[in-house]
N, C-alpha and C positions, 0 to 999 in steps of 0.2 A: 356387702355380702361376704360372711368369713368363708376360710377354704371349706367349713363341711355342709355348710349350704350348698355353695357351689359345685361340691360332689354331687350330693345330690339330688341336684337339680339339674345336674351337666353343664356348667355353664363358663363362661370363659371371667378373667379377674377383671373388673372395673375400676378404675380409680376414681379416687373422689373429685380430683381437679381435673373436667374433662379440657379444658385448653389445652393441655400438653398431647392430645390425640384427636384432635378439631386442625382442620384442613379445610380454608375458606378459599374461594375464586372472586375476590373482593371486585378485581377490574370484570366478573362477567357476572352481576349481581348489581340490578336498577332498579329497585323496586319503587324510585318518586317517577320514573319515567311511565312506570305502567299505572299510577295511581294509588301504591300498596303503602299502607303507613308500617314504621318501625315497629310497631306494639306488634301488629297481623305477625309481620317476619319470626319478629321474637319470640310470637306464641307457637308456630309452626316448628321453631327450630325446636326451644321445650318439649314438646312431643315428639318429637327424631329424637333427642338425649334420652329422654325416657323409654322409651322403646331399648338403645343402646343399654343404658342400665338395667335390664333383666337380664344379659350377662347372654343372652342367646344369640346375638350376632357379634362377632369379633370384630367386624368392618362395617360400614354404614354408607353407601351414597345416597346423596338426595338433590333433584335436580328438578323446581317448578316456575314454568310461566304463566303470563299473565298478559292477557292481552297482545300474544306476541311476545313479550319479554321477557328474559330469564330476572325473576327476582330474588332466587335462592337455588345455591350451587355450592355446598360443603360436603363434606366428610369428616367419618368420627371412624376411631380406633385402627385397628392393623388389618393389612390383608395376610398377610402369613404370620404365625409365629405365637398367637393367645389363644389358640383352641382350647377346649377342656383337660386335652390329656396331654397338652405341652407343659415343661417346664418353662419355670420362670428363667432359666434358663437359654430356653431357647430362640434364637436370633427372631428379633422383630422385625419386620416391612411395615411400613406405617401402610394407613391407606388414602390414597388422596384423591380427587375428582377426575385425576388423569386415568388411574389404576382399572383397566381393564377386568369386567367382570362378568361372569357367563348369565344371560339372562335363563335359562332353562328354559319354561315353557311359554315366557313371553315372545321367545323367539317365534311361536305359532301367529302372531300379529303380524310382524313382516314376511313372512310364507306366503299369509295368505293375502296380502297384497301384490304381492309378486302375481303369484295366480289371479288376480282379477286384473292385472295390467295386460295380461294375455288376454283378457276380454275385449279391455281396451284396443290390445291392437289386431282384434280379429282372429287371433289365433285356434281359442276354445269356445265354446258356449258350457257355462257351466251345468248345466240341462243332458248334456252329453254323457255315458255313461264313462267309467274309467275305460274299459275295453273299447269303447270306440278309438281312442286313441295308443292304449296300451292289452291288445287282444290276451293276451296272456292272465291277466288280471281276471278275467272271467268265467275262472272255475271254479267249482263246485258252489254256484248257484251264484255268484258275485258279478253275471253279465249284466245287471239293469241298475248296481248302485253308480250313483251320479260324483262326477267333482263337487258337483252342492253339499248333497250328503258328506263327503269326506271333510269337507271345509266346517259344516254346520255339526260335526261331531253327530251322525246318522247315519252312519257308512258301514256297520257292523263288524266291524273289525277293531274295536275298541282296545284290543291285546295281544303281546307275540303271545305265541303258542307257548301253556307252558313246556318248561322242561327247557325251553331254546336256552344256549348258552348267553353270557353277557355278552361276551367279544364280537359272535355276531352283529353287533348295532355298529359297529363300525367296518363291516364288509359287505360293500353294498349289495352286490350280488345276492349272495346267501341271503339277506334279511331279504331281499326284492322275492324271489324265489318262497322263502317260506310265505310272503303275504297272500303271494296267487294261487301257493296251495291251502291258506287258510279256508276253513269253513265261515262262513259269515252268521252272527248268532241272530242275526234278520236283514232283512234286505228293502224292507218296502218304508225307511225311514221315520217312521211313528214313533218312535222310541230315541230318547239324547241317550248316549252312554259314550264319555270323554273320552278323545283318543290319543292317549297322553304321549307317545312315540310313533305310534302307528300311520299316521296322516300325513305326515309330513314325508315320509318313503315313497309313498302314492304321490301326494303333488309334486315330488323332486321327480320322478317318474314322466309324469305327463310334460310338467314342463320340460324339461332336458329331451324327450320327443317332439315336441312343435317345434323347439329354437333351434333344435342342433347343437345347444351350449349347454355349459354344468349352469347347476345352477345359485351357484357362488359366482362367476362369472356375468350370470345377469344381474344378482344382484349388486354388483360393483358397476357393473355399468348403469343400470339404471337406478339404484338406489344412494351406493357409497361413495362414488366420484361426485354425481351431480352435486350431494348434499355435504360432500368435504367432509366425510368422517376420518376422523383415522384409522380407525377400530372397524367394528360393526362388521364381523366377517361370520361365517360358518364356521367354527372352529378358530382355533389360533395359528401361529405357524409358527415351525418346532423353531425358532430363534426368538420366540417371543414368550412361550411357557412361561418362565422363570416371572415373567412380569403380570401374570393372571393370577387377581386374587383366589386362595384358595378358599374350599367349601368345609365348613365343620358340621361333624351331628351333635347338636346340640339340643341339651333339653331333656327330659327326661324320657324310658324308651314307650312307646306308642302299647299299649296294650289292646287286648280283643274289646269291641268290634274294630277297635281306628285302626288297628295292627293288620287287622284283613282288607282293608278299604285300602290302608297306603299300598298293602302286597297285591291286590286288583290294580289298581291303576299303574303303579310304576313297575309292576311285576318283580319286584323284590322288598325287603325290609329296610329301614332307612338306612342303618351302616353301610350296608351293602350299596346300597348307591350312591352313598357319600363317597366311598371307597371307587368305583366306576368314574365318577365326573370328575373326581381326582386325577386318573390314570391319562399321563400323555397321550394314548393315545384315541380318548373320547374326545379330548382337549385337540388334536388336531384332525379327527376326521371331519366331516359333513352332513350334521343329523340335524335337517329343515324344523324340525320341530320339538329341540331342544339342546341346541349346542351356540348359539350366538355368541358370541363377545362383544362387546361393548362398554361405555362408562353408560352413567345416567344421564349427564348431558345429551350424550348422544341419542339413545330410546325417548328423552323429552323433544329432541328435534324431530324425531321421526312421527312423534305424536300431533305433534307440533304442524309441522307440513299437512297432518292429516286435516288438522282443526282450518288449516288453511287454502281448502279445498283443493289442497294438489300441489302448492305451490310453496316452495323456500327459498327466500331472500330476491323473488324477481321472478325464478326459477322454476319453469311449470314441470313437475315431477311424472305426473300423471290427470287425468281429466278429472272435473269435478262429481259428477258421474261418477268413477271408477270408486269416488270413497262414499258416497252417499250408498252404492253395491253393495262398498263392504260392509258396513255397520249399519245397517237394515236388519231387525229383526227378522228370524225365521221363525217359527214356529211359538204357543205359547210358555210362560214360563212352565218349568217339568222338571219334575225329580230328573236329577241326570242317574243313570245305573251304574253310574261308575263313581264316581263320589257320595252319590247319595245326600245332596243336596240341591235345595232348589235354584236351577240355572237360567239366564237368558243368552243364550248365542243370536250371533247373526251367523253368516258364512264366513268365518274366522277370526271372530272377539266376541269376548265374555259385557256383555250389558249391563247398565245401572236400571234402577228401580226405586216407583216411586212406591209408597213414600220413605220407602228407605233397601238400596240395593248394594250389591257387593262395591260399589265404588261412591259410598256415604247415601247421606239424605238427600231425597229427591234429587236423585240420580238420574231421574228417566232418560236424559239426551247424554250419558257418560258409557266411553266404550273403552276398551283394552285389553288386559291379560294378566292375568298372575304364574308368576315364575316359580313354580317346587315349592308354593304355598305362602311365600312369605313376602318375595318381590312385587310390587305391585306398579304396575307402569297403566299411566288411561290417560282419556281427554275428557274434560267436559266441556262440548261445547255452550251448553246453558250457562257457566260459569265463566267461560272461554280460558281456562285451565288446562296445562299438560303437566302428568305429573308422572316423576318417576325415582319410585323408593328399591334403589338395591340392598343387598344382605347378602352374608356369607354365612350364616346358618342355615339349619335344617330343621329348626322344631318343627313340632306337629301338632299334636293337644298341648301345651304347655303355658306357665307363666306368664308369656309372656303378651295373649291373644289380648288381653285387655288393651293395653300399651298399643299393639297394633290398629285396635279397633278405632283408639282412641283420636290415634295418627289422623286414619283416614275423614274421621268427623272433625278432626280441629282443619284438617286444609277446606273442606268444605262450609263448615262455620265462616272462615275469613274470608271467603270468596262467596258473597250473594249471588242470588240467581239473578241473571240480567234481563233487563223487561224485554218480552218477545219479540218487540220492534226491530229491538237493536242488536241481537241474536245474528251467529253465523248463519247462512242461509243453508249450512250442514244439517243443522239441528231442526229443519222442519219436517 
């Protein structure tokens, strides 16, 4: 692609020999162990480079199993330094499998397993309204929405108010305070409309009142220790910044309707929040439902453990119950009002669909989450598949939807559906 493509298109410079910005994890990549032939790998990595070649993501991790097993674990191009409006000039970090990257709204997958582990240990019913446990929350008409509701994105609170400043998202108070004074734009759940920052304030909320603990804290204890991440925190911490890849907007800019749709959900324009997840200090506060850090190995184990009814490496995480909870359909599929596309939630993950759903063809038993549109982390357990594509762009409409689309149907192609028999006992 020449430089005036790439103006206009937003995109960052690709070279034609991608070796020199391919970053393999050779010793954590089996794929004769789980049954995967070379051609599958080969044709799965082709669609990661392709994707990489429309110039919209600078960085790339990709991290999927199979049966238990990690069969592909690389990375393509830089985490700092190849945005659109860097010089060539300017100092490169490669990006590598280790390289720490913010999941965005994937982070709403581990939230809300946290919150159903409270289930697990008796703490909430999620039946219970928010006000039972956090009375405050239930004004102006918001005393009867449920933890359900807020989990299954039917909590009416789909938006900060506008006008609120950005910097509020990272002082807890203040954003706690404007949600209790929110008006709720309904209350009786009938209605999806995605809660794309807003939910996760609430479950940090309820949780941190049951435990007594933050809740960054539980989830190191029950989530980060047991399953030996290094990463995988709320935020980053300020001695570690420098080592989190950064986020570019790339792409070309989003025009009316999409331009209204992105400013509804993320309640700004995309620079603008390219600009925010940049800023140290979104990167080091604690926003449950859009600030994670992690690699992709890491969000593949966690998917990973889920496909495993609870359990990593021996290690019982949570009951098998607590995940069968969470990825349970709720409600049919529905226009969400805040996207404006056809959605299936459960109590905190986005569903597949057959015969062809947000996480490829005959999806129907695949759950997960997509991060700021383009990261995409799920499991199938019909396939028994964990898979997790990070990015450090921010297209929108752009170039590059095909490539992505394609991504998702080439891992699903390589991985058949496995006869019902022999199916995780997840997936019934």
């Amino acid at each position: 692609m020449n430089r005036f493509a790439r103006r206009a298109l937003n995109s960052c410079a690709v070279p034609d020999d991608l070796s020199g910005v391919t970053d393999r994890d050779e010793q954590g990549e089996n794929p004769e162990a789980a049954g995967v032939s070379q051609a599958a790998i080969d044709e799965i990595w082709r669609s990661t480079e392709s994707l990489y070649r429309t110039g919209t993501h600078p960085g790339i991790q990709l991290s999927v199993r199979h049966r238990g097993v990690q069969v592909l674990h690389r990375a393509l191009g830089h985490a700092t330094g190849n945005g659109p409006d860097d010089s060539p000039e300017t100092p490169k970090t490669p990006m590598t499998t280790e390289t720490p990257v913010c999941y965005f709204s994937a982070s709403k997958a581990v939230t809300a397993l946290l919150i159903h582990m409270l289930v697990e240990q008796g703490l909430i019913n999620l039946m219970d309204p928010v006000s039972y446990y956090c009375p405050e929350f239930g004004q102006r008409g918001k005393r009867t929405i449920t933890i359900h509701q807020i989990l299954s994105h039917r909590g009416g609170i789909p938006a900060i108010p506008r006008g609120t400043p950005i910097d509020v998202l990272w002082r807890q108070d203040e954003i706690w305070q404007l949600l209790c004074e929110a008006e709720p734009v309904e209350v009786d759940g009938s209605k999806v409309a995605y809660h794309a920052i807003t939910g996760g304030y609430v479950l940090q909320r309820v949780l941190e009142k049951v435990t007594g603990d933050t809740i960054d804290a539980f989830l190191d204890t029950h989530l980060r220790q047991p399953m030996g991440m290094r990463w995988f925190t709320y935020g980053i911490t300020p001695g570690h910044v420098s080592d989190l890849a950064r986020t570019y907007a790339t792409g070309p800019a989003p025009r009316f309707p999409v331009s209204w749709i992105v400013n509804r959900a993320l309640g700004s324009d995309i620079r603008t929040v390219a600009g925010v997840v940049n800023d140290p200090r979104f990167q080091a506060a604690v926003i449950p439902a859009g600030n994670l850090c992690g690699t992709a190995e890491e969000m593949g184990r966690f998917f990973q453990m889920m496909l495993n009814g609870g359990v990593w490496e021996g290690q019982r995480i949570c009951d098998p119950m607590t995940i069968r909870r969470a990825i349970q359909q709720y409600g049919s599929l529905q226009i969400d009002r805040t996207m404006m596309i056809p959605m299936r939630f459960s109590a905190g993950l986005m569903l597949g669909g057959n015969p062809v759903g947000l996480w490829g063809q005959q999806s129907r038993y695949a759950f997960g989450h997509v991060g700021l549109i383009n990261k995409f982390c799920w499991a199938d357990s019909a396939r028994d598949i964990s898979v997790s594509l990070l990015n450090t762009g921010l297209p929108i409409v752009a170039h590059h939807l095909p490539a992505l689309v394609r991504f998702v149907y080439t891992v699903c192609r390589q991985f058949p559906l496995i006869p019902e028999a022999e199916r995780s006992t997840i997936a019934a």
